[in-house]
Legacy VTK file of the C-alpha trace (Angstrom):
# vtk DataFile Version 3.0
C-alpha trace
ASCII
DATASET POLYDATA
POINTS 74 float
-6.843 -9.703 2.246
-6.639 -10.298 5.840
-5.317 -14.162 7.441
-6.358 -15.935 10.173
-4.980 -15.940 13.482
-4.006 -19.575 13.167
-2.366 -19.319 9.540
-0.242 -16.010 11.544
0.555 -18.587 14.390
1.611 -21.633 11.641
4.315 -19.335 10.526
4.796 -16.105 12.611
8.126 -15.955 12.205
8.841 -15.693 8.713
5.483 -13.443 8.443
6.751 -11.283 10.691
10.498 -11.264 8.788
8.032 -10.395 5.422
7.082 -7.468 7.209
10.249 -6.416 8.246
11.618 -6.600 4.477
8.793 -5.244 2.698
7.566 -2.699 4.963
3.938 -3.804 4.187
1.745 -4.235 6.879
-0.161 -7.251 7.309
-4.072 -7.801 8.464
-5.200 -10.413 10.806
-8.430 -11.606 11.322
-9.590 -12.246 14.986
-12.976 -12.988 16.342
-14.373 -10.893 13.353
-11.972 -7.598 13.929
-8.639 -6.625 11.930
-4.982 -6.226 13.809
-2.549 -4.672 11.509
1.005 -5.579 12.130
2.971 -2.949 10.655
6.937 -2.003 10.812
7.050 0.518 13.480
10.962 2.354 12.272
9.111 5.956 12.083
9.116 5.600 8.097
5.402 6.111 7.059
4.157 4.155 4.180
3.956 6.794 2.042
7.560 7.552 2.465
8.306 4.561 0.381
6.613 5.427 -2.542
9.307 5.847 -5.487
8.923 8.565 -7.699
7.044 7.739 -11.128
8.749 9.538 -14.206
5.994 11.515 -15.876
3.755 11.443 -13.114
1.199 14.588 -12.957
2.148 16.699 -9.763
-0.452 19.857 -9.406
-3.918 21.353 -8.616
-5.925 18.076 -10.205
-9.138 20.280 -11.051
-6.383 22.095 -13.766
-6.688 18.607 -15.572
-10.061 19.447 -16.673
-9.727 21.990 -18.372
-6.916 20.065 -21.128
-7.502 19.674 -24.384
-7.190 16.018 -25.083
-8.857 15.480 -28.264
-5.439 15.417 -30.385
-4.546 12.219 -27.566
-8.274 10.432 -28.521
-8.381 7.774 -31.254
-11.173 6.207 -31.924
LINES 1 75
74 0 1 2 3 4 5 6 7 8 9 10 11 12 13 14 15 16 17 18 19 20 21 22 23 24 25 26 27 28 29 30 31 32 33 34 35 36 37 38 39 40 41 42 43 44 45 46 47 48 49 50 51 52 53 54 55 56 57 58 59 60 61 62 63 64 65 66 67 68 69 70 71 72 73
């Protein structure tokens, strides 16, 4: 949800440090149009994604074609 320009300029400093540790960007609204203000170290956000033990990794149509009625309960 983006903030407005004057809650960015109550505390830009310790928004700005928030975006710096996180490495989430953060949306500001302006005369009705969005500025992102991102980490710019080259890392894209998807870089920071951790992995997620058990997590599917393949062709998603396969999934489809499963059998998961032994899984169902009703």
């Amino acid at each position: 949800m983006p903030m407005k320009a004057t809650d960015l300029r109550k505390d830009i400093y310790r928004i700005l440090d928030q975006v710096l540790e996180s490495g989430r960007a953060v949306e500001v609204e302006r005369n009705g149009k969005l500025i992102r203000i991102s980490p710019a170290d080259g890392v894209a956000p998807v870089d920071r994604l951790r992995p997620i033990p058990g997590l599917i990794v393949g062709d998603p149509a396969a999934l489809e074609h499963i059998d998961w009625t032994a899984e169902w309960k009703p």
